[in-house]
MARKOLDO-502180 format. One line per field, with one value per atom (N, C-alpha, C): residue number from 1; residue in one letter; chain; atom name; y negated, z, x negated. Coordinates in steps of 0.05 Angstrom, whole numbers. Layout:
<recs>
nr: (NUM, ...)
rest: (a, ...)
kette: (A, ...)
atom: (CA, ...)
north: (Y, ...)
up: (Z, ...)
east: (X, ...)
</recs>
This chain:
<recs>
nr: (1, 1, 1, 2, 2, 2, 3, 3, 3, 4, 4, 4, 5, 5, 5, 6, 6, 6, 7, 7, 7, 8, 8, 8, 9, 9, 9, 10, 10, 10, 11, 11, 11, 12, 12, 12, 13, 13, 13, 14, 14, 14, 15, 15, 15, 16, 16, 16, 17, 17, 17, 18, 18, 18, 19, 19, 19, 20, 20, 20, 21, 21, 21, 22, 22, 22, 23, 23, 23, 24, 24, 24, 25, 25, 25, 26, 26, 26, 27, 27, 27, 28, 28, 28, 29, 29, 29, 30, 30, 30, 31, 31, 31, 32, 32, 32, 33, 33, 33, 34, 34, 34, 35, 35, 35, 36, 36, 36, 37, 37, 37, 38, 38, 38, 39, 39, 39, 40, 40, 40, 41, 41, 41, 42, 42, 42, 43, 43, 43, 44, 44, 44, 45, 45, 45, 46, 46, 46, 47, 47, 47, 48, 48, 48, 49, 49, 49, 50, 50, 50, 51, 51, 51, 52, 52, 52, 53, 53, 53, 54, 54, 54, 55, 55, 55, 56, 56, 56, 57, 57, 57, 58, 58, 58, 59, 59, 59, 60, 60, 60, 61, 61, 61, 62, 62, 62, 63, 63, 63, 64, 64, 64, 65, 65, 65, 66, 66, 66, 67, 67, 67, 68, 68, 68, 69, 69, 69, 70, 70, 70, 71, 71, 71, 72, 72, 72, 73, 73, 73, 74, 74, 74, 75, 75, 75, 76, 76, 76, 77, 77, 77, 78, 78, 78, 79, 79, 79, 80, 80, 80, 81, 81, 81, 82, 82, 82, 83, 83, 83, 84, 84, 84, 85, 85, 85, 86, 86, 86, 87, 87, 87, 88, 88, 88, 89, 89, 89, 90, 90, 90, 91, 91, 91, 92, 92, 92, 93, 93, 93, 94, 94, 94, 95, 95, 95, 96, 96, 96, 97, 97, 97, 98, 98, 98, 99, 99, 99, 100, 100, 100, 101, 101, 101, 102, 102, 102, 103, 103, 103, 104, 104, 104, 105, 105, 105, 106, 106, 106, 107, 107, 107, 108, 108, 108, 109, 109, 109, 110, 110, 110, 111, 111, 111, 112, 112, 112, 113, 113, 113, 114, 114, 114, 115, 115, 115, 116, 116, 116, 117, 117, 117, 118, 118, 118, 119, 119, 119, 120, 120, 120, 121, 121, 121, 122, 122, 122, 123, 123, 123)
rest: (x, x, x, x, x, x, x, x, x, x, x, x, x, x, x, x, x, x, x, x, x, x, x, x, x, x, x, x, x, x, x, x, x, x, x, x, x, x, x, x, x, x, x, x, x, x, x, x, x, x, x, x, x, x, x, x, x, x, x, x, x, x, x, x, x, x, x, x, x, x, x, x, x, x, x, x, x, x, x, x, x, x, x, x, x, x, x, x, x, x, x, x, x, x, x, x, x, x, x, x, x, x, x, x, x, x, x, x, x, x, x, x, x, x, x, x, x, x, x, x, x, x, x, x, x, x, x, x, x, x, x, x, x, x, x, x, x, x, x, x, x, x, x, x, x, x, x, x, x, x, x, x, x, x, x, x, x, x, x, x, x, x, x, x, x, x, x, x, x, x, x, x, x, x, x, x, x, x, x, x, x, x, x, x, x, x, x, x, x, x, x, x, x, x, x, x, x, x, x, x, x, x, x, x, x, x, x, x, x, x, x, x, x, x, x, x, x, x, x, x, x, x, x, x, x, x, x, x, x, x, x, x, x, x, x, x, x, x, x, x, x, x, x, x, x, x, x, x, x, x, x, x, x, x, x, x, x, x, x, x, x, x, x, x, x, x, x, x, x, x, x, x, x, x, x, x, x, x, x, x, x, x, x, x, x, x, x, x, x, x, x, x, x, x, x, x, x, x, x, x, x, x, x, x, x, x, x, x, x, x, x, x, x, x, x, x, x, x, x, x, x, x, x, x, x, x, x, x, x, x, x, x, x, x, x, x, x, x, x, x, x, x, x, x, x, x, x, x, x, x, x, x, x, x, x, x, x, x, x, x, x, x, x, x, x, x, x, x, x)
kette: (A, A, A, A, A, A, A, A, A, A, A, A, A, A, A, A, A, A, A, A, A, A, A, A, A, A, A, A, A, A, A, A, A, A, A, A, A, A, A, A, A, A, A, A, A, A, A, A, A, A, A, A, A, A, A, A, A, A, A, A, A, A, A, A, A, A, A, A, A, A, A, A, A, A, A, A, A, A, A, A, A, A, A, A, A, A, A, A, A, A, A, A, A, A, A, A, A, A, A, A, A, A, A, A, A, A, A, A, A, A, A, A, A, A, A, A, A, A, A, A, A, A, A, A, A, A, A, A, A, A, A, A, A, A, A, A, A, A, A, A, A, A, A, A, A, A, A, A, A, A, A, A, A, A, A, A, A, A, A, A, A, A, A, A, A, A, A, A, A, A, A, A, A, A, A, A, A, A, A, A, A, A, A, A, A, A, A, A, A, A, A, A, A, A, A, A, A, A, A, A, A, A, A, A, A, A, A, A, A, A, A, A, A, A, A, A, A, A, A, A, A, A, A, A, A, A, A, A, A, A, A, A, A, A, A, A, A, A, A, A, A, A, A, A, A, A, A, A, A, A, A, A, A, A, A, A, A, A, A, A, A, A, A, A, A, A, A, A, A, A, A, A, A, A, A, A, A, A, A, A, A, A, A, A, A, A, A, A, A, A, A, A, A, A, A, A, A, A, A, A, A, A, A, A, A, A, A, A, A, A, A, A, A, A, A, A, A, A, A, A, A, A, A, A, A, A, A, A, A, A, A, A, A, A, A, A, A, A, A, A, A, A, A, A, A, A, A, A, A, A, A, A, A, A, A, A, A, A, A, A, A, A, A, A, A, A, A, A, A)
atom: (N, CA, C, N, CA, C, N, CA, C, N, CA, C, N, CA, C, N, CA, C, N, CA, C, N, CA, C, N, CA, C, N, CA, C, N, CA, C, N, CA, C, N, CA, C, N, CA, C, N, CA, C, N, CA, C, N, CA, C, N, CA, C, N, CA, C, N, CA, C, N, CA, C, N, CA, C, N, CA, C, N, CA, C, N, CA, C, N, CA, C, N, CA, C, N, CA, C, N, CA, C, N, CA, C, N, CA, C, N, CA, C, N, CA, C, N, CA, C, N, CA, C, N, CA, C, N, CA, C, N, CA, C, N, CA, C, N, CA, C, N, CA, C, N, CA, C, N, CA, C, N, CA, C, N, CA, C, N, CA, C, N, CA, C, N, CA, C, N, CA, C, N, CA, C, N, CA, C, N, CA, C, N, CA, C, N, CA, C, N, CA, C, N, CA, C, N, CA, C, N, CA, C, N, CA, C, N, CA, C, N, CA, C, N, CA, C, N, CA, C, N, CA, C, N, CA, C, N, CA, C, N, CA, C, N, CA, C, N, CA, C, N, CA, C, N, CA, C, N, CA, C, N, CA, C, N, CA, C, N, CA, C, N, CA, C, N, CA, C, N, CA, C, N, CA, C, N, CA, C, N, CA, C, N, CA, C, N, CA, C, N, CA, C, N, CA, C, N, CA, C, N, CA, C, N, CA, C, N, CA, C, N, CA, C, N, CA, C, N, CA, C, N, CA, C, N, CA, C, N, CA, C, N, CA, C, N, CA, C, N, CA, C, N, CA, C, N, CA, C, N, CA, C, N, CA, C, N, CA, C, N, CA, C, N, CA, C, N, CA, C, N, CA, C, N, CA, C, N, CA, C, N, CA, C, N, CA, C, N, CA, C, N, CA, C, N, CA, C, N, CA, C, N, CA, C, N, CA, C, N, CA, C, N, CA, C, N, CA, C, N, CA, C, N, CA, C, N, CA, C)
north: (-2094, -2091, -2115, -2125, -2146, -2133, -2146, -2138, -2160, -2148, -2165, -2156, -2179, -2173, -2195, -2184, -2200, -2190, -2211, -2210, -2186, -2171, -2157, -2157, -2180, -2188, -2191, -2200, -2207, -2176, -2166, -2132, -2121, -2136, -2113, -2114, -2139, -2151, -2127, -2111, -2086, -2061, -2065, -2033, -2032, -2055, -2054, -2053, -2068, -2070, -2040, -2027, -1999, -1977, -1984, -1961, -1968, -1992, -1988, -1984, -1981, -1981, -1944, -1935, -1905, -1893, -1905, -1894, -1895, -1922, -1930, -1912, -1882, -1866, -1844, -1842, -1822, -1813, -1789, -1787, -1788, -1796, -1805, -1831, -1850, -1868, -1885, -1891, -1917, -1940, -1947, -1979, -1979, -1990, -1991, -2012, -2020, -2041, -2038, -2051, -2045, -2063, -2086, -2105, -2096, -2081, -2064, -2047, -2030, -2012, -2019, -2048, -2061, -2070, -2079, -2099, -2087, -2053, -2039, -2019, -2019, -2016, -2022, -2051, -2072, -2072, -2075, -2079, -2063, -2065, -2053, -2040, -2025, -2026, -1992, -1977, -1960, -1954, -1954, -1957, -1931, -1910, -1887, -1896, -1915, -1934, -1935, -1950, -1954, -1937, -1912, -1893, -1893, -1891, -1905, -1876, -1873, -1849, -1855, -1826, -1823, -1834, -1831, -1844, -1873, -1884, -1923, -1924, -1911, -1920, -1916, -1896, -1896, -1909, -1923, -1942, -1966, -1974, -2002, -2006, -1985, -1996, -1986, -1974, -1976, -2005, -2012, -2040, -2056, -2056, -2080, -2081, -2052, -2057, -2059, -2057, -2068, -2098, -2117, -2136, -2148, -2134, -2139, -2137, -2114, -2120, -2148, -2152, -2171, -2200, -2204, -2228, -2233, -2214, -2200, -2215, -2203, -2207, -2230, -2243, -2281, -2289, -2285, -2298, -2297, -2277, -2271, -2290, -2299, -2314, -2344, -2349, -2380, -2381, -2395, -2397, -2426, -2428, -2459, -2447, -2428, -2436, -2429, -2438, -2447, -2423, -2397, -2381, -2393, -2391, -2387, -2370, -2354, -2332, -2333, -2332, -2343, -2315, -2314, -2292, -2276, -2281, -2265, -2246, -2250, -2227, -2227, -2206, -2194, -2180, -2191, -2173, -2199, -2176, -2190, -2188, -2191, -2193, -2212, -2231, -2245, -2232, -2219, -2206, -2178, -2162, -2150, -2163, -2180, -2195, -2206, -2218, -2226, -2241, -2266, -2283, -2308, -2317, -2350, -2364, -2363, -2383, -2405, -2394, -2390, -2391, -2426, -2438, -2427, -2410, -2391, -2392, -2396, -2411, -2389, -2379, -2360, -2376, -2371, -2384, -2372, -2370, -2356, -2366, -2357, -2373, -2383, -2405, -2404, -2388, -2369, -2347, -2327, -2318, -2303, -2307, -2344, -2352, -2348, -2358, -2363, -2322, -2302, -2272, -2267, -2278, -2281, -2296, -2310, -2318, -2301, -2284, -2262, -2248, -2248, -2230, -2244, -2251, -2269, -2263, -2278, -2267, -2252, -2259, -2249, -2277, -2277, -2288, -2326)
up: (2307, 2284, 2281, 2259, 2251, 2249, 2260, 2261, 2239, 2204, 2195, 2186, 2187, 2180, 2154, 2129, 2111, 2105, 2095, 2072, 2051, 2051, 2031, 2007, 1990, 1967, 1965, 1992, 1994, 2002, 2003, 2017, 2002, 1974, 1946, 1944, 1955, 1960, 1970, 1980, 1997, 1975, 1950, 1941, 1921, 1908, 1891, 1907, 1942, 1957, 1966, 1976, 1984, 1962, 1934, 1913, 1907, 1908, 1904, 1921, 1952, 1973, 1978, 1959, 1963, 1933, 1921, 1898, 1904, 1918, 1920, 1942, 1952, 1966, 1957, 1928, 1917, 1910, 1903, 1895, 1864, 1846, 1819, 1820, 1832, 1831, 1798, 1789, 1767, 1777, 1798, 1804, 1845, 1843, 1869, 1874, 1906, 1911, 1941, 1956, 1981, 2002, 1996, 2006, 2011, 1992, 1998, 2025, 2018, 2036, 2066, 2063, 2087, 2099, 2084, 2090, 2104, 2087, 2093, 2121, 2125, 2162, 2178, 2163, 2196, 2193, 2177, 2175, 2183, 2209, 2226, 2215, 2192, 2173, 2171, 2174, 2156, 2122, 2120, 2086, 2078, 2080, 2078, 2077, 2087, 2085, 2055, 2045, 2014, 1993, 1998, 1985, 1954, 1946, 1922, 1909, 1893, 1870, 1859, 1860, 1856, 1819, 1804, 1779, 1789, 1803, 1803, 1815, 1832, 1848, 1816, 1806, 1786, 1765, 1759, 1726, 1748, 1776, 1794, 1778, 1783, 1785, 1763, 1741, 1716, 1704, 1716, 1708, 1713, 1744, 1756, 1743, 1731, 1721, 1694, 1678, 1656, 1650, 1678, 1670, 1687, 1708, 1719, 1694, 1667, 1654, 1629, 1635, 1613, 1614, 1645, 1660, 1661, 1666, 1663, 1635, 1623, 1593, 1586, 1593, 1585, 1597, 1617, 1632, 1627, 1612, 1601, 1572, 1559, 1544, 1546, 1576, 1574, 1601, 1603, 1623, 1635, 1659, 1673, 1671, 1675, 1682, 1704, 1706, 1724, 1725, 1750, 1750, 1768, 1758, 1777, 1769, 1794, 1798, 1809, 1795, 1814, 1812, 1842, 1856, 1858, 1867, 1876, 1889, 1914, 1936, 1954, 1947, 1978, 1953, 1924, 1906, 1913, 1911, 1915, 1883, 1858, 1849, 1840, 1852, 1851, 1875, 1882, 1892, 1873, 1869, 1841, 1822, 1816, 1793, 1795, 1813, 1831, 1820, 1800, 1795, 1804, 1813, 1825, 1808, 1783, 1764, 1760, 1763, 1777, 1789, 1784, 1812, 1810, 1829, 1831, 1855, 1846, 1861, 1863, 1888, 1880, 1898, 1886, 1886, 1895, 1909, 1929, 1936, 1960, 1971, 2000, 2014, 2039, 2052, 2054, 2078, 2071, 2038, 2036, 2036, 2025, 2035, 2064, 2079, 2103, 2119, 2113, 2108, 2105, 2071, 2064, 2084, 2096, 2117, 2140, 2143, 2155, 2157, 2132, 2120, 2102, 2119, 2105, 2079, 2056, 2037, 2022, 2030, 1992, 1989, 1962, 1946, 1958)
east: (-2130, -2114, -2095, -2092, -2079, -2049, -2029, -1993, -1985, -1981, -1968, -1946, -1925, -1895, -1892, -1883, -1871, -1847, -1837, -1814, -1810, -1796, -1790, -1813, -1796, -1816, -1836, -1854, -1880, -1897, -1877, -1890, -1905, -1891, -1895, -1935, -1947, -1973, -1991, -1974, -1988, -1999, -1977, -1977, -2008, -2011, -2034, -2070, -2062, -2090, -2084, -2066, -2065, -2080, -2065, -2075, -2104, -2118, -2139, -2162, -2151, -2173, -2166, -2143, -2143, -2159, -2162, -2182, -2214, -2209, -2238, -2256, -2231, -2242, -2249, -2240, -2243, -2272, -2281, -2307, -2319, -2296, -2296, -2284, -2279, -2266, -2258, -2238, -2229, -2233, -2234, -2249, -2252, -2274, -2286, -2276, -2261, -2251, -2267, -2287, -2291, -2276, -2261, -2251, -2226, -2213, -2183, -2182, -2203, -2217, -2220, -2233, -2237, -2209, -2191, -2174, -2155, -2145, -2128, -2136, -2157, -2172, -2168, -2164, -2153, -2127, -2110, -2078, -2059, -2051, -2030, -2011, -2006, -1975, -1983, -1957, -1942, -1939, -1964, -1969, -1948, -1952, -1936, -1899, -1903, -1864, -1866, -1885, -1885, -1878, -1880, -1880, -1883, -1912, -1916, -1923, -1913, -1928, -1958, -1968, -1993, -2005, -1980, -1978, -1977, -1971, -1960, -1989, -2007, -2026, -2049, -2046, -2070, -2065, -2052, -2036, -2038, -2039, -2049, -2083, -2091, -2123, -2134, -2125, -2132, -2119, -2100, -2098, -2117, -2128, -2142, -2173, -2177, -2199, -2204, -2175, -2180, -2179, -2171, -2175, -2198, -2200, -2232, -2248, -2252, -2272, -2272, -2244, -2232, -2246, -2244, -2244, -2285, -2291, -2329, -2334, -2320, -2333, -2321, -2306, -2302, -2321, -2324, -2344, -2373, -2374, -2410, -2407, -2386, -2376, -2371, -2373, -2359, -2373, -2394, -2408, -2400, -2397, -2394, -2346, -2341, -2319, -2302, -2269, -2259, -2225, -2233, -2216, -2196, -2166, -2150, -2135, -2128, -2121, -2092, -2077, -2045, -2026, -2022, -2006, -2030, -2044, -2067, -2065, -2038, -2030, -2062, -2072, -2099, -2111, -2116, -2138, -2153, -2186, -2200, -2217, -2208, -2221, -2243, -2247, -2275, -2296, -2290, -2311, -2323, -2300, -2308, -2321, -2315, -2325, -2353, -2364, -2384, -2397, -2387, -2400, -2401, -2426, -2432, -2421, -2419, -2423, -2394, -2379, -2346, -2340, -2326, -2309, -2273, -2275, -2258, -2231, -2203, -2189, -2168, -2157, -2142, -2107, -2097, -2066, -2045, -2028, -2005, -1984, -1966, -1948, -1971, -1964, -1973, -1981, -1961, -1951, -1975, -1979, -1998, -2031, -2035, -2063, -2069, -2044, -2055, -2064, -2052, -2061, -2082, -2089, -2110, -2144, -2128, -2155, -2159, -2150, -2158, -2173, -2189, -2207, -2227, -2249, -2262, -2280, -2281, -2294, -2281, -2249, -2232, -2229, -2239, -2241, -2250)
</recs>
């Protein structure tokens, strides 16, 4: 298990990969995240500290997938282009997304890319 400690502000990085790797367990799920799922397996944390309402966790990933389909459908639109993704936090949405075609750059503080390499294959 990975022991990570952030910053306050950087914590907040937790609440949207938590709500969607807890939907993505559901048996109706609003958006499949398997990378959340994965990520939040290995990550040593007290998610339950967060104490996120079950409204903030389902309005997280009805978000993520209204712009997961947003981002789909530019892209079936504008072929040959160039995502960046800034404040990415630990979404993996280019893996959702799952297009080759898309050179796909996801953007952070340090502290959170270097997190981010922890887990190979977000984004």
């Amino acid at each position: 298990m990975e022991k990570i400690v952030l910053t306050e502000e950087k914590e907040t990085m937790l609440i949207p990969l938590f709500a969607k790797a807890k939907e993505s367990e559901k048996k109706h799920p609003v958006i499949i995240d398997k990378k959340a799922v994965e990520i939040i397996n290995q990550i040593d944390y007290d998610f339950t500290s967060l104490k996120i309402p079950e409204k903030t966790k389902l309005m997280m990933c009805l978000r993520a997938k209204l712009i997961d389909n947003f981002v789909r459908d530019f892209f079936l639109k504008n072929d040959k282009s160039i995502a960046l993704h800034l404040g990415c936090g630990l979404d993996s949405r280019s893996d959702r997304i799952d297009n080759s075609d898309v050179d796909w750059y996801d953007v952070d503080f340090e502290e959170v890319i270097d997190i981010r390499k922890h887990f190979p294959g977000n984004g």
